[in-house]
C-alpha positions in Angstrom: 4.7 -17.1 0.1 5.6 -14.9 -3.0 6.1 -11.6 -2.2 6.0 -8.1 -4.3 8.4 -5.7 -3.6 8.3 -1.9 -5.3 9.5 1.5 -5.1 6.2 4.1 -3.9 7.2 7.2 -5.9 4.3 9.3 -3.6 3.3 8.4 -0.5 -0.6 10.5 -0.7 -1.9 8.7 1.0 -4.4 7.2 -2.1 -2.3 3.9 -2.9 -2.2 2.4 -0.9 -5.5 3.9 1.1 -5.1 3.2 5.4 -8.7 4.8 5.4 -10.9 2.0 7.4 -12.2 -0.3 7.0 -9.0 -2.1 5.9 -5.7 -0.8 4.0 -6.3 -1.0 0.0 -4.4 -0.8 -3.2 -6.8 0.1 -6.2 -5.5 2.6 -7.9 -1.9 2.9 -9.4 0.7 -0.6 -9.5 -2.0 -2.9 -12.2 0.6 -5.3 -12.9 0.4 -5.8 -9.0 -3.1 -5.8 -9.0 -3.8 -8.1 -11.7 -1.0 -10.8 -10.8 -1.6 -10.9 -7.2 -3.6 -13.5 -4.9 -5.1 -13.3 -1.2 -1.4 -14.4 1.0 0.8 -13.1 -1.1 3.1 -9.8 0.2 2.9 -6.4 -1.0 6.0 -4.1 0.5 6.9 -0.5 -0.7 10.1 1.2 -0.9 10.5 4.6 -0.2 11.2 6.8 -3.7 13.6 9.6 -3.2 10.9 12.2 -2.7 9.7 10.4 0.4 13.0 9.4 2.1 16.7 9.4 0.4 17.0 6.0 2.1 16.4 3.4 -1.0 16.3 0.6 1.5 13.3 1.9 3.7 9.9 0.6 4.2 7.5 2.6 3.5 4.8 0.4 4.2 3.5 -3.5 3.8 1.1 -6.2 4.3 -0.9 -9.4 3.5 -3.6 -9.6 1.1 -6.6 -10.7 2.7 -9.0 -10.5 -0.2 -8.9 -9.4 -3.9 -11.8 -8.0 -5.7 -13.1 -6.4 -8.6 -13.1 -2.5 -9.2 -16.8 -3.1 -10.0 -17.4 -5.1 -6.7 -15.5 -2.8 -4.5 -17.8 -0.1 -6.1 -20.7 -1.8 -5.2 -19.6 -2.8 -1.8 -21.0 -0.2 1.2 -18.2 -1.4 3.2 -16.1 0.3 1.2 -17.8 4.1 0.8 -15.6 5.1 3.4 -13.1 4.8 0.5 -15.3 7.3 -2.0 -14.4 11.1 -2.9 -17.0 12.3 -0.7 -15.9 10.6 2.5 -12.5 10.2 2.1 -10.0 13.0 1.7 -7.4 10.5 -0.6 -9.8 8.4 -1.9 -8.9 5.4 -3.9 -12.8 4.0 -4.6 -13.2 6.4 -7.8 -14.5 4.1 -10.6 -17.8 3.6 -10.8 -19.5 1.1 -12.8 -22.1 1.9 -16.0 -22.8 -1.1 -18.1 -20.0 -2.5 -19.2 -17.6 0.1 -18.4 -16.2 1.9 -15.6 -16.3 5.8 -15.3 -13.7 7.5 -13.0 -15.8 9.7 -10.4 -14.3 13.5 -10.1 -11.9 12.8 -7.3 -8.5 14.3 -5.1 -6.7 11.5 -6.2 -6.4 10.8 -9.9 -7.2 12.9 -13.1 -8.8 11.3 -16.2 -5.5 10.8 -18.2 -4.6 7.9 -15.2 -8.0 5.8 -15.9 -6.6 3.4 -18.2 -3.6 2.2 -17.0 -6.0 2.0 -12.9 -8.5 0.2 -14.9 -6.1 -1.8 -16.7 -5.4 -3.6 -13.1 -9.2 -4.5 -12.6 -8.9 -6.0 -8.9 -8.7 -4.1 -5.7 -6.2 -5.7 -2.9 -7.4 -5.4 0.6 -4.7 -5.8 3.4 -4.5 -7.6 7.0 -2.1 -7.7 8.8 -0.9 -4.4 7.2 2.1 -2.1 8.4 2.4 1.5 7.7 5.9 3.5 8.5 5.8 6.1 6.2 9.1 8.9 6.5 9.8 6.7 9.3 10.7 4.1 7.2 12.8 1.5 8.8 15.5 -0.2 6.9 14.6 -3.7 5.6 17.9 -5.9 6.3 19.4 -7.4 3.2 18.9 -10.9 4.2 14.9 -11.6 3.2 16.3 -10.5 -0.4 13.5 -8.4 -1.3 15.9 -4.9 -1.9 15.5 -3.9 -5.1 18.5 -4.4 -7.3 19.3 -2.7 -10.3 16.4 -0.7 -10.9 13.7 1.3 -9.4 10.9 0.9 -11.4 8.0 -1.7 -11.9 8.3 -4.3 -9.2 10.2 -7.4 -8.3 8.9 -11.0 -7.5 10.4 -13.1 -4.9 9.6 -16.6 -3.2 9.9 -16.5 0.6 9.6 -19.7 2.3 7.6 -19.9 5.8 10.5 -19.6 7.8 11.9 -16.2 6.0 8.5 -14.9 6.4 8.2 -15.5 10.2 11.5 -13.9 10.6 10.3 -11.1 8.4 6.7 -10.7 9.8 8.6 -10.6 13.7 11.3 -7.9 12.3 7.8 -5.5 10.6 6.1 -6.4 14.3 9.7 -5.2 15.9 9.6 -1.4 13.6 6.4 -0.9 14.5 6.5 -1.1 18.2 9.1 1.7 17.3 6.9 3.9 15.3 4.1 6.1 16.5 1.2 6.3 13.6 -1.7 8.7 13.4 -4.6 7.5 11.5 -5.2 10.6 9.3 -4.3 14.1 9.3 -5.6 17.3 6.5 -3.5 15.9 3.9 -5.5 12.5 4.0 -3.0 10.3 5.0 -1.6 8.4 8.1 1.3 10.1 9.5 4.4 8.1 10.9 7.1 8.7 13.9 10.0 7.1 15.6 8.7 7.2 19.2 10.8 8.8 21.3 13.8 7.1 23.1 13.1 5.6 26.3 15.9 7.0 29.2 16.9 6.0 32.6 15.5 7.7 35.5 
């Protein structure tokens, strides 16, 4: 399985987008976007402005399905994901012709069009794992820390045994971590559930 690993700078809850009917990534990360195939792993790091741990997860998952910004558009599945439904909305391009025209939106202003519509594929997610603040800390032996930088994103091979153990450890976290759907701001909302005592 190859596996993309990156540092989420802003955690707004517009990329990735937890709205239903499935997690998404449309908007910001192209090079993701565009390189990216249904299997591979996507996992963000929390930046400093979400957690001061550089090891945490912020959040993860599987793409199930990869599709154009035109098709995702088009799709009614996916209107959930439009400025008028969704408070963080991450479906914002819509198609005229040949080109794509960013809708007015909460999410992204006009000088981010190009480098969104530079990615030109949506990735949808299942199984996906969100932990926001309460980002857990990804053990150093799957190898996908990143090392020596913070920026752009990292590629790494994980063979079928690493990515059971890995898929059992984000299983593990998130029995751990209470997650409301959506809130005013737009985006799920993580927390460690309380610590079980002895009566």
């Amino acid at each position: 399985m190859r596996a993309y690993a990156y540092v989420i700078a802003t955690d707004s809850g517009a990329a990735p987008n937890f709205d239903a009917p499935m997690p998404t990534l449309a908007i910001c990360k192209p090079k993701i976007r565009l390189g990216a195939e249904p299997g591979d792993f996507v996992i963000g790091f929390t930046g400093k402005n979400i957690s001061p741990e550089p090891h945490g997860v912020c959040w993860a998952g599987v793409i199930q399905d990869k599709r154009t910004l035109e098709e995702y558009w088009n799709d009614p599945k996916f209107d959930t994901k439009k400025p008028n439904t969704s408070m963080t909305p991450d479906n914002i391009y819509r198609p005229s012709g040949d080109y794509l025209i960013q809708v007015p939106n909460s999410s992204h202003e006009q000088k981010n069009q190009d480098r969104d519509v530079s990615g030109r594929y949506v990735l949808s997610f299942d199984p996906a794992w969100y932990f926001g603040v309460a980002a857990p800390i990804l053990p150093d032996h799957f190898g996908l820390r990143m090392i020596g930088g913070r920026r752009g994103h990292r590629t790494v091979e994980l063979t079928e045994e690493k990515w059971q153990q890995l898929q059992t450890w984000l299983h593990a976290q998130a029995e751990n971590i209470e997650v409301t759907p959506s809130t005013s701001h737009g985006r799920p909302v993580a927390s460690r559930k309380p610590a079980r005592t002895c009566s």
